[in-house]
C-alpha positions as CSV (number, residue, x, y, z in Angstrom):
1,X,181.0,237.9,184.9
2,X,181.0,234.9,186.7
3,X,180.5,232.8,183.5
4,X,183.8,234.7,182.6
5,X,185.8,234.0,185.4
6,X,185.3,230.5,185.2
7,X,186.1,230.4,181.4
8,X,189.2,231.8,182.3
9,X,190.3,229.6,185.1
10,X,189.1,226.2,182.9
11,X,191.4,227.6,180.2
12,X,194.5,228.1,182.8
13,X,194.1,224.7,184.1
14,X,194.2,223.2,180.6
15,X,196.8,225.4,179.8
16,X,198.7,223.8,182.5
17,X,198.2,220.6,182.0
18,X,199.3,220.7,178.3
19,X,202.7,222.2,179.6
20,X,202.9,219.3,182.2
21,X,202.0,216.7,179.6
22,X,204.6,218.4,176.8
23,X,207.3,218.0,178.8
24,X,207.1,214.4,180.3
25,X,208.5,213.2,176.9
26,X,211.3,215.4,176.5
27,X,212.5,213.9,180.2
28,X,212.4,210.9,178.9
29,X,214.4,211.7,175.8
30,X,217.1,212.9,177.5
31,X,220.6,210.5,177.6
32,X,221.5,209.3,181.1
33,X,225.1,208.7,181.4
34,X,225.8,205.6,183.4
35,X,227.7,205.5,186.9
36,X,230.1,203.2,187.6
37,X,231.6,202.6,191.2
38,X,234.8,203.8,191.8
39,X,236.7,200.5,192.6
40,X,235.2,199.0,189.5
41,X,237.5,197.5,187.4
42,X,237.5,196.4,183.1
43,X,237.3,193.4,182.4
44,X,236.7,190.3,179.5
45,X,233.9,188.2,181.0
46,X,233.2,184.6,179.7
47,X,229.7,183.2,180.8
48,X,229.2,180.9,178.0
49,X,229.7,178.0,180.0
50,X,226.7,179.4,183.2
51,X,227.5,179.1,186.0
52,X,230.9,178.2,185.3
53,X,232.2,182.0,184.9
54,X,235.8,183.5,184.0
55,X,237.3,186.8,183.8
56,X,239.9,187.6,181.8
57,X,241.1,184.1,181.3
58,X,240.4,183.2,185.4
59,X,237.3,181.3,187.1
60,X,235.3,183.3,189.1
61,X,232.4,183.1,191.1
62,X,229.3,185.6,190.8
63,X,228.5,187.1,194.4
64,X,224.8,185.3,195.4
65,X,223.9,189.0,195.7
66,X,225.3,189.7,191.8
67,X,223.9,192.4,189.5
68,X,224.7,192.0,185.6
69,X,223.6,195.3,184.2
70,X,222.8,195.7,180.5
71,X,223.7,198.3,178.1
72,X,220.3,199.9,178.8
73,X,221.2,199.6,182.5
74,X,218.5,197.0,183.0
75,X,219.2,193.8,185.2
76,X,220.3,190.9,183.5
77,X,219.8,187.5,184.3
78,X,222.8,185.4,184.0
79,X,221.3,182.6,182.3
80,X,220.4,185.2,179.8
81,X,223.8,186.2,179.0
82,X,224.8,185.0,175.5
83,X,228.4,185.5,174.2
84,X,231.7,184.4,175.4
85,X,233.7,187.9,175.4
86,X,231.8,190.5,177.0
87,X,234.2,193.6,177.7
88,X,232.8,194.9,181.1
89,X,233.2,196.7,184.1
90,X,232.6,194.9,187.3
91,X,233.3,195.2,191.2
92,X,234.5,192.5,193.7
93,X,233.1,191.5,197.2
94,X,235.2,191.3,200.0
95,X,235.3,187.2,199.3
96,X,236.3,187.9,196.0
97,X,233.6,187.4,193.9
98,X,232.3,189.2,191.2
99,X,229.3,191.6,193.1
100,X,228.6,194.2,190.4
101,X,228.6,194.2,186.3
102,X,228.5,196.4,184.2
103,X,228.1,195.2,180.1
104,X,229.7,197.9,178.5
105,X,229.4,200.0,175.3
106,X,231.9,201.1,172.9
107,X,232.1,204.7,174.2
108,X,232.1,203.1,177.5
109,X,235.1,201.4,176.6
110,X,236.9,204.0,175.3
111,X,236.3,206.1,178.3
112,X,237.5,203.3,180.9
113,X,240.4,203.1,178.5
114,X,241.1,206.3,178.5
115,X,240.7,206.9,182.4
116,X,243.2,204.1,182.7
């Protein structure tokens, strides 16, 4: 009986642990919709001339504190960057420079677009 009984309890431990394990990957499947701040606005951003930066046609300066977010929502390093129209979504400081952005994709677009 005791044999049994500890058959059983080895059998719902794996049991468990398979279900844990199965469902780890489906988390990870799952799309994740970006955030984007409230204030943030769309924008063209130029950084093909680092650190010399413009937005839509005017020089700007990137916040020492600045995030560049990719498409995957990873942070970007501006030296990184390649490309000299990037349609984006960013936020300003309080002094004015570029703090927070965002490189968008094409659905994002559309939906800032639309919002707009």
């Amino acid at each position: 009986m005791r044999r049994l009984t500890e058959i059983v309890c080895r059998l719902a431990l794996c049991s468990a642990a398979l279900f844990v394990l199965a469902a780890v990957p489906v988390q990870a499947q799952v799309a994740h919709e970006r955030q984007f701040k409230q204030n943030a606005k769309l924008g063209v951003l130029d950084m093909s001339a680092y650190p010399a930066v413009t937005m839509d046609g005017v020089a700007r300066r990137l916040s020492p504190a600045s995030r560049i977010f990719s498409v995957q929502n990873l942070i970007q390093l501006p030296a990184t960057i390649s490309g000299n129209a990037l349609v984006v979504a960013y936020t300003v400081n309080p002094y004015g420079d570029l703090d927070q952005i965002w490189i968008l994709t094409q659905a994002e677009i559309a939906k800032f677009k639309a919002a707009a």
